[in-house]
BANU-707767 format. One line per 10 residues: number of its first residue (from 1); their letters; for each residue x, y, z of N, C-alpha, C. Coordinates in steps of 0.2 Angstrom, whole numbers, plus 5000, padded with zeros to 4 digits. Each point is the difference from the previous one (the first is absolute). Last residue first. Layout:
N
NUM = A = X Y Z X Y Z X Y Z  ...
END
This chain:
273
273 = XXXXXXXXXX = 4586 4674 5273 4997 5004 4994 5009 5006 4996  5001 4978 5018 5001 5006 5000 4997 5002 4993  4995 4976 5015 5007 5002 4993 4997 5008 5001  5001 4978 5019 4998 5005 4996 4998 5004 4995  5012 4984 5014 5003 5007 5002 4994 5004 4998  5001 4977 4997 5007 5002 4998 5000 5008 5000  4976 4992 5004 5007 4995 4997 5004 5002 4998  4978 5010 5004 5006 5003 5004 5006 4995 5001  4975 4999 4994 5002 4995 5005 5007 5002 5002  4990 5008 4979 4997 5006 5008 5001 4993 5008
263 = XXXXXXXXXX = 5006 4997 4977 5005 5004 5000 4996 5004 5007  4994 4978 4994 5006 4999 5001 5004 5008 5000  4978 4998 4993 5002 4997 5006 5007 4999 5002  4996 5008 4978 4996 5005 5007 4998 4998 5004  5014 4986 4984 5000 5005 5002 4998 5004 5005  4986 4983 4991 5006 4998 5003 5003 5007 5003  4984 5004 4989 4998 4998 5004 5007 4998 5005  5003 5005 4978 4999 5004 5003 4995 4998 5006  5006 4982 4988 5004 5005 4999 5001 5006 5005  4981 4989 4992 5004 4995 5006 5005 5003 5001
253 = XXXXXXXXXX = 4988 5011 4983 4996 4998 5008 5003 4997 5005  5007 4997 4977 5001 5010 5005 5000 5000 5004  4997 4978 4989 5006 5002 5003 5001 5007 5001  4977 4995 4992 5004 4996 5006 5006 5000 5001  4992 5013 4983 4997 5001 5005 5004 4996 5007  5004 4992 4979 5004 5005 5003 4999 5004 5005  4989 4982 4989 5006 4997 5002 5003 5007 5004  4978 5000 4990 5001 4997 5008 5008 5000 5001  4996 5009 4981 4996 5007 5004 5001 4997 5005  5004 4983 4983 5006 5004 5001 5000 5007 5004
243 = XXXXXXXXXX = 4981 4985 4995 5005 4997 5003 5005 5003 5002  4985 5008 4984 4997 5001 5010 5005 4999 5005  5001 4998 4975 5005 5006 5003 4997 5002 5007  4996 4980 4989 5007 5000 5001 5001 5006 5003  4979 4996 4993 4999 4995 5005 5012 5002 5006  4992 5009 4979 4996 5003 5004 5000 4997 5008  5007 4990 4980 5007 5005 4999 4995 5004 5006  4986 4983 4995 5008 4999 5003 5006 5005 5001  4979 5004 4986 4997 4997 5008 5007 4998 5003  5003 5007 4977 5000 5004 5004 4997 4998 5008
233 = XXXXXXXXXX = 5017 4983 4987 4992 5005 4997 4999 5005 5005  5027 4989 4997 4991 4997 5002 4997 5005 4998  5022 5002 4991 4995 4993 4998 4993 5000 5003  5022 5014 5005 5002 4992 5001 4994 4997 4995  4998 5024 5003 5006 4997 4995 5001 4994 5003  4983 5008 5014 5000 5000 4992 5005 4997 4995  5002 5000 5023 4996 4995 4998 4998 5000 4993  5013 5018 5009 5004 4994 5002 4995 4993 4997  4988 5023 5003 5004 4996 4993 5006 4998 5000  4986 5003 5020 4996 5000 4994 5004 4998 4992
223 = XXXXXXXXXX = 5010 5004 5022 5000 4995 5000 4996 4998 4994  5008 5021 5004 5004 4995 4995 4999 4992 5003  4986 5018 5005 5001 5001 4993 5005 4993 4997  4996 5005 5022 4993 4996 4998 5002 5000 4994  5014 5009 5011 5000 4992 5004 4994 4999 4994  5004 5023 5001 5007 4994 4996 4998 4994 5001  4986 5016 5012 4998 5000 4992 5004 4993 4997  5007 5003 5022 4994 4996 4999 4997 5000 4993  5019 5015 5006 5000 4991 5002 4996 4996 4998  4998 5024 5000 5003 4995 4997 4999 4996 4998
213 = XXXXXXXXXX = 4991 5008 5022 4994 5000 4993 5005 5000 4993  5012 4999 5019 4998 4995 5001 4994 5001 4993  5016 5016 5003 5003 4992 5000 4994 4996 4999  4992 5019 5006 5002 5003 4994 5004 4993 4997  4996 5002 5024 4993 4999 4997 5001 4999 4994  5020 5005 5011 5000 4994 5001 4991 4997 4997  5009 5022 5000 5004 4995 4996 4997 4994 5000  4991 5014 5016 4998 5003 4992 5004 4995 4995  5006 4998 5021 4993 4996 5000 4998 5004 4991  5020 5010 5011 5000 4992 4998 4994 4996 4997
203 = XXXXXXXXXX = 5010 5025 4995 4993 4998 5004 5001 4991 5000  5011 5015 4984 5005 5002 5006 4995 4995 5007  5001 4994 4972 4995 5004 5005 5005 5000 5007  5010 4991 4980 4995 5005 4997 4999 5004 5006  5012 4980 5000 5003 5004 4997 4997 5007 4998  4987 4981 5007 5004 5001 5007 5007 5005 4996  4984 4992 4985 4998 5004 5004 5004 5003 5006  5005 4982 4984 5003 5005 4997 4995 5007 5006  5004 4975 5002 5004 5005 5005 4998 5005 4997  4988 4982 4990 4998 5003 5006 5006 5003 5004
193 = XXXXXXXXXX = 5006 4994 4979 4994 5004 4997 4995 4999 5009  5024 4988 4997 4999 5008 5000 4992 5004 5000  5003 4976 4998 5002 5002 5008 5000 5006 4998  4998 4990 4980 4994 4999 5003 5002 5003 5007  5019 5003 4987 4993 5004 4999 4994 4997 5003  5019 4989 5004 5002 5005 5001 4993 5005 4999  5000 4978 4992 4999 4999 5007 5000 5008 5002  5004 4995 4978 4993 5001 5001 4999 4999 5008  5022 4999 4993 4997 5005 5000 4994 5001 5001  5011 4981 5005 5002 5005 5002 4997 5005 5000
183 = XXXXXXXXXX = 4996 4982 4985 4997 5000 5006 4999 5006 5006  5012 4999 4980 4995 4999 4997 4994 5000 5007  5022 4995 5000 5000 5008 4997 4996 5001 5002  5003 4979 5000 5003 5003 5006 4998 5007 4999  4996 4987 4981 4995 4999 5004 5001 5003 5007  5017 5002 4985 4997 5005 4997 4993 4997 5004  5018 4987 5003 5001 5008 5005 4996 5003 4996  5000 4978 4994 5000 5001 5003 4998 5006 5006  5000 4994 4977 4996 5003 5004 5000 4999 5007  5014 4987 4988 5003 5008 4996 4996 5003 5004
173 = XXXXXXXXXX = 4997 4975 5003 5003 5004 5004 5003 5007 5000  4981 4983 4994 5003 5004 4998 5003 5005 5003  4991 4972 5002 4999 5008 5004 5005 5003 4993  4983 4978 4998 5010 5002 4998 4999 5010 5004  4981 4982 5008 5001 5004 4995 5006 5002 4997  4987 4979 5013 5004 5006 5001 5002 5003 4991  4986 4978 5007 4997 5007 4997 5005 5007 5005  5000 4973 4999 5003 5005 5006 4997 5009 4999  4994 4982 4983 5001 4994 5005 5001 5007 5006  4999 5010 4981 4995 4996 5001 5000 4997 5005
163 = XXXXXXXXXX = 5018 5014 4990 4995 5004 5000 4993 4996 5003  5023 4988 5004 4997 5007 5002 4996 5006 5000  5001 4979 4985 4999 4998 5007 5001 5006 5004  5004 5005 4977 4993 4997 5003 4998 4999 5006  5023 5003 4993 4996 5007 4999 4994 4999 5003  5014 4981 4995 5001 5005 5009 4995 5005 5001  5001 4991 4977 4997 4993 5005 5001 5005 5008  5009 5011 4982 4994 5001 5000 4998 4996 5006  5021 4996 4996 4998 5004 5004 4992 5005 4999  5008 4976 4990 4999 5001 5006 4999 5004 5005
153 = XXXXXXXXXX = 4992 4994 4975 5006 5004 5001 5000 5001 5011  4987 4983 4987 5003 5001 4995 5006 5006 5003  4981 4992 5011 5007 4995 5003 5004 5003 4994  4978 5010 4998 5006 5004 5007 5005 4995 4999  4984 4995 4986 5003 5005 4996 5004 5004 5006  4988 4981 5006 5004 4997 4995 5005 5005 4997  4981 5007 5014 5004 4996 5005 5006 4996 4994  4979 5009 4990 5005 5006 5004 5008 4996 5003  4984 4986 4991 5004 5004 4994 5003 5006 5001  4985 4987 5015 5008 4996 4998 5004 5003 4996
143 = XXXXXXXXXX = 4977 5007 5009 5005 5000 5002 5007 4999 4999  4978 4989 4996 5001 5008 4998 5007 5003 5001  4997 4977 5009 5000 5002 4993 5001 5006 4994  4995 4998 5027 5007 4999 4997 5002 4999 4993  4981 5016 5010 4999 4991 5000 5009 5000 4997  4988 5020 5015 5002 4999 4992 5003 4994 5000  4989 5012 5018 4999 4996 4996 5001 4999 4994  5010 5011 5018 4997 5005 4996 4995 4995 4997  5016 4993 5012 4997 5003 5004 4995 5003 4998  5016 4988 4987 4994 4995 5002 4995 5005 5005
133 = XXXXXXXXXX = 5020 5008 4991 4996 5002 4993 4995 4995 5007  5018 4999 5009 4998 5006 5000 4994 5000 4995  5012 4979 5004 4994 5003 5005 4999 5007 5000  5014 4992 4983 4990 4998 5000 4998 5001 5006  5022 5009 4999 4998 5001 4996 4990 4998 4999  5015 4986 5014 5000 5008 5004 4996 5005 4997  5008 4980 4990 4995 4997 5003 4998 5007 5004  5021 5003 4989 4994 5000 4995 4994 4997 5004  5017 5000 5014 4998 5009 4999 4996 4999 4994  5010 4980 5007 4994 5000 5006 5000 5008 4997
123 = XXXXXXXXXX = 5014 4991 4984 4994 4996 5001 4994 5003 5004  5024 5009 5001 4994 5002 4992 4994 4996 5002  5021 5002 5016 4992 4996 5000 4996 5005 4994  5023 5008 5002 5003 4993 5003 4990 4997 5001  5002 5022 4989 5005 4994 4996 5002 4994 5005  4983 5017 5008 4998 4995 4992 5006 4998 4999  5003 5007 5020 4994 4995 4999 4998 4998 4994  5016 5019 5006 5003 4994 5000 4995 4994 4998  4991 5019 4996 5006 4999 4994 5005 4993 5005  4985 5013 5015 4997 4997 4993 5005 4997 4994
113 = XXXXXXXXXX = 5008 5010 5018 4999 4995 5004 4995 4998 4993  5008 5020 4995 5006 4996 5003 4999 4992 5000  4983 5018 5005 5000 4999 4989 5009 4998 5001  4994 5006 5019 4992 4994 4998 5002 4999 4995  5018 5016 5009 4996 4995 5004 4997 4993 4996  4999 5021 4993 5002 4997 4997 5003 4994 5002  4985 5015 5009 4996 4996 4991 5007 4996 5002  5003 5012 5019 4994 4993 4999 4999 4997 4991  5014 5021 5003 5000 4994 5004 4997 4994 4999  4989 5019 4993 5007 4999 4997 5003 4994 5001
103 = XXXXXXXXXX = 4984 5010 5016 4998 4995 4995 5004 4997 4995  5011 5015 5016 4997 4992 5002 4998 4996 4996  5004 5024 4993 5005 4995 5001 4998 4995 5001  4983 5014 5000 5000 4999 4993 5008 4995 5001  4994 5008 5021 4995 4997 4997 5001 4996 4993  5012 5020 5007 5001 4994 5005 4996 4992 4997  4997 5022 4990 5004 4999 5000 5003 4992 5003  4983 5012 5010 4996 4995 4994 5005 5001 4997  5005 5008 5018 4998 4995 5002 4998 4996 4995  5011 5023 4999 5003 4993 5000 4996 4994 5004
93 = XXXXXXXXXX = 4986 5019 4995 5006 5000 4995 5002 4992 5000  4989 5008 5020 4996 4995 4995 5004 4999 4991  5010 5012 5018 4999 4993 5003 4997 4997 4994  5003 5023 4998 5007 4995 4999 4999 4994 5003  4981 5015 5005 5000 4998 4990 5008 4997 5000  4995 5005 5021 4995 4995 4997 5002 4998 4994  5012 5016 5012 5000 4994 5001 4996 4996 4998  4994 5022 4995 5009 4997 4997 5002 4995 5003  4980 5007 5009 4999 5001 4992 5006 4996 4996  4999 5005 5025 4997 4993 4997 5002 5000 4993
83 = XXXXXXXXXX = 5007 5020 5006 5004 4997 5003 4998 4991 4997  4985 5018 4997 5005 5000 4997 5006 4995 5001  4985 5003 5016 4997 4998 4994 5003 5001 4995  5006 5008 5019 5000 4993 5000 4997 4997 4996  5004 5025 5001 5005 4993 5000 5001 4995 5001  4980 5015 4999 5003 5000 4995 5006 4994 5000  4989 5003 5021 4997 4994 4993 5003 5001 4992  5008 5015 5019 5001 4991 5000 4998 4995 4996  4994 5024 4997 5010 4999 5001 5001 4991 5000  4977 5009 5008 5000 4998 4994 5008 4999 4997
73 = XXXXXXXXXX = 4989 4995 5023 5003 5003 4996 5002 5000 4992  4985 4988 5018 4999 5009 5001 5007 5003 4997  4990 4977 5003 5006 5000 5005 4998 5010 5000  4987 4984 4987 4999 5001 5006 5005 5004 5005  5005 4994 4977 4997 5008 5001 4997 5002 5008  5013 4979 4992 5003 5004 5002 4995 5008 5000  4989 4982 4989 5002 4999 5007 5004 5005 5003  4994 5001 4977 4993 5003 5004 5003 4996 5010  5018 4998 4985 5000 5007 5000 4991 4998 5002  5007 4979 4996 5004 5004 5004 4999 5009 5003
63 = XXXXXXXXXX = 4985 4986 4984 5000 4998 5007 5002 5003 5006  5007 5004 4976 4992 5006 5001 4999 4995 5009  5016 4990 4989 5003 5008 5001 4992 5003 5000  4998 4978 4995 5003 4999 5005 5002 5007 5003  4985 4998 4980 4997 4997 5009 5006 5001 5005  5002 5005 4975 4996 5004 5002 4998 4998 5007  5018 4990 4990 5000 5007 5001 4996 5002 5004  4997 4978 4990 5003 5000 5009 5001 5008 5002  4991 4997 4979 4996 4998 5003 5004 5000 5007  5011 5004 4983 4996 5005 4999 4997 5001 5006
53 = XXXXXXXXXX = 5014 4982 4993 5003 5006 5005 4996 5005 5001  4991 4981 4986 5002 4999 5007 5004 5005 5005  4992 5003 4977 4995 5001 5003 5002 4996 5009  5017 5003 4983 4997 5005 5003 4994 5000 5004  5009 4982 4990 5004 5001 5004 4999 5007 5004  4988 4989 4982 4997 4997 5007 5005 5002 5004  5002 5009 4980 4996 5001 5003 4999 4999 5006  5017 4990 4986 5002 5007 5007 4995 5005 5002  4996 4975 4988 5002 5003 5006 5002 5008 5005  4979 4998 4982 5008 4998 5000 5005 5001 5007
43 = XXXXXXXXXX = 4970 4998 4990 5006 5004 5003 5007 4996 5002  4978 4994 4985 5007 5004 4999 5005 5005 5005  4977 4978 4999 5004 5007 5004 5007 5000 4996  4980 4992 4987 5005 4996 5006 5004 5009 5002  4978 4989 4982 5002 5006 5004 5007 5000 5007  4994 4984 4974 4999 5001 5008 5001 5005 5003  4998 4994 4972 5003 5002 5004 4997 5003 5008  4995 4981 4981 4998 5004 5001 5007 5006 5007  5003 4979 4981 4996 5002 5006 4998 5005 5000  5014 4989 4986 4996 5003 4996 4994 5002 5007
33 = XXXXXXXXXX = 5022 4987 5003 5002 5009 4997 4993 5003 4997  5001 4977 5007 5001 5006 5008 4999 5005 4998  5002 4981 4985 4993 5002 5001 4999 5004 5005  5021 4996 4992 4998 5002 4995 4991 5004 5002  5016 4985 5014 5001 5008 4997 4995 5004 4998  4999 4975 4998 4997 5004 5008 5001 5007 4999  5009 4990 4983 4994 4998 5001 4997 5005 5006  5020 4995 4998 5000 5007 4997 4992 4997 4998  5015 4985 5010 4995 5003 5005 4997 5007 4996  5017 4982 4989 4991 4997 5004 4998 5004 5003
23 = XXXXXXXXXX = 5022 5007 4997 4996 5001 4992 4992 4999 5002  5022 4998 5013 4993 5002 5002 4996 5001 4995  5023 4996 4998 5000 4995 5002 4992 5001 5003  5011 5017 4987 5000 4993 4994 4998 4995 5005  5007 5019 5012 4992 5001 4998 5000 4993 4997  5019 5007 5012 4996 4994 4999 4994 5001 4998  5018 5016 5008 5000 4996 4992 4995 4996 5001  5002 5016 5018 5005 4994 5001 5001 4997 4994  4985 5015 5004 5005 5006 5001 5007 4996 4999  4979 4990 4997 5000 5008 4993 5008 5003 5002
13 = XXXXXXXXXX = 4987 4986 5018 5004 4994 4995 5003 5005 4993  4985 5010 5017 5007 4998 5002 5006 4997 4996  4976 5006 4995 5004 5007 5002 5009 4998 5002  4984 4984 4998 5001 5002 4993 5004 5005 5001  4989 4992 5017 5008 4994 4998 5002 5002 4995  4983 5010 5009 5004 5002 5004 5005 4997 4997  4979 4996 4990 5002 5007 4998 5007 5001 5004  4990 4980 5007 5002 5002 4992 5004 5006 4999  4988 4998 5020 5007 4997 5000 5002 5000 4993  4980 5008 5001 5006 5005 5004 5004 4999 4999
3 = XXX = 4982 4987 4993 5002 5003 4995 5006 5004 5003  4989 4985 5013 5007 4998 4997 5000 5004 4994  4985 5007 5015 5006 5000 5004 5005 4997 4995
END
């Protein structure tokens, strides 16, 4: 852990000038860089962004359209399912949009309120400093030659205690709308691939069996390698794409269950084939 923090100070302090004031840690460097290299997930946020809209695509719009089948029209489920489609995928757009603002917010917010504390209590935020490295056990000794190379430029010193003491992240606000995009669509497409029968077959139940042995391939597939590209082993990515076969079975189920009670209870008149 305190090679990490090293390696982090260094990343940061490179951009501010002060390497001349870290020199004592290129030790540590030095013996990180000869390591071996770890297997760490490479997927990136607009992966995880996809795999979010992908993932609600495929359950909530395959719940709607297997519920409204109850009803007996396929016209209906076409345009209600659709309808969700494009109301989904603009909610989830601008919700993770939304999102990305707040956090926005907040960093700066925190990274405001930091910069008042280290110039008016340097003392109690360098004592802030050892209690950080102290969680880790890393003895204050050890330590000093870090904590001595922060007092030296004080927006490194904020840099730290945001990336450490509060561990927020500086948001990127440019991807903003490309993570919105990014959601949207893979929302968009995971919802389409159980309507695309209800466009094919004139037969509701035929749509609706032909939906559902989709669905289920989908569910299992991309629960399978949603698990993959994050990292876990094949027992888990197995384990994930069960997971992902319960999640949506059960909101069909319920879904269309719901519906075809409430459509043969003759509430609100009814509704007409």
């Amino acid at each position: 852990m305190f090679d990490s923090v090293v390696r982090k100070f260094h990343a940061n302090a490179a951009t501010a000038g002060v390497e001349k004031d870290t020199k004592s840690m290129s030790t540590a460097e030095a013996s990180t860089s000869t390591r071996h290299e770890e297997p760490h997930s490479k997927v990136g946020d607009f992966m995880r962004d996809a795999i979010l809209g992908f993932a609600d695509g495929l359950t909530v719009p395959f719940a709607l359209t297997a519920g409204l089948s109850a009803v007996g029209s396929i016209r209906l489920v076409i345009v209600g399912g659709l309808a969700e489609l494009f109301a989904g995928a603009i909610s989830m757009g601008l919700g993770a949009w939304l999102a990305v603002q707040s956090d926005k917010h907040a960093y700066y917010v925190e990274e405001a309120r930091e910069k008042r504390e280290v110039q008016q209590f340097p003392e109690k935020e360098e004592q802030e400093i050892y209690d950080i490295f102290n969680q880790y056990h890393i003895s204050r000794e050890s330590s000093k030659g870090v904590v001595d190379a922060l007092k030296v430029n004080p927006d490194i010193w904020v840099q730290f205690m945001m990336d450490f003491e509060l561990k927020l992240e500086r948001p990127n606000s440019h991807k903003a709308w490309i993570s919105a995009l990014v959601i949207s669509v893979a929302y968009f497409l995971g919802g389409l691939l159980p309507m695309i029968p209800y466009f094919i077959y004139k037969n509701i139940m035929d749509a609706l069996y032909t939906s559902i042995g989709i669905s289920v391939a989908v569910l299992l597939l991309f629960g399978y390698v949603k698990a993959i590209v994050i990292g876990q082993k094949k027992r888990h990515a197995v384990y994930s794409a069960i997971q992902m076969l319960a999640i949506g079975t059960l909101a069909a189920g319920a879904s269309y269950g719901i519906v075809s009670g409430v459509n043969s209870s003759n509430i609100g008149g009814g509704a007409s084939n």
